[in-house]
N, C-alpha and C positions, 0 to 999 in steps of 0.2 A: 626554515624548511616548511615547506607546504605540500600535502595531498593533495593530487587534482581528483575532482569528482568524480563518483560512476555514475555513468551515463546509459540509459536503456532507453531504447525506440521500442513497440511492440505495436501492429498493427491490425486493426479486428476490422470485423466487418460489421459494424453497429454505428449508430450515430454517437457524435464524441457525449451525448448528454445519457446515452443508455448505456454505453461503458464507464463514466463517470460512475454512474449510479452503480453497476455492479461493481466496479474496482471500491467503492466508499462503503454502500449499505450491508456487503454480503463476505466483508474483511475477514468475519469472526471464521470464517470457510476454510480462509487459504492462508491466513496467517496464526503461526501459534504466538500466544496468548501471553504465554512467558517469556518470548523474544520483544526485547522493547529497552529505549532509550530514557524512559520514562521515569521520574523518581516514585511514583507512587501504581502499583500495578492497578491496570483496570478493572474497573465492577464489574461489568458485564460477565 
């Protein structure tokens, strides 16, 4: 048995190298901290 994937389109008005940067650099913003698949939680 297999899960197929979730799949999300989301489209800005930025060039793909400045929404990069803010989806990557400014994470701590919009994701909480304690959600994570991670064995070790993070530093930051």
């Amino acid at each position: 048995m297999s899960i197929a994937p979730i799949v999300r389109t989301v489209s800005v008005k930025a060039s793909p190298q400045r929404a990069f940067n803010a989806f990557t650099s400014k994470m701590g913003q919009w994701w909480p901290k304690d959600h994570t698949i991670a064995t070790q939680p993070s530093r930051r």
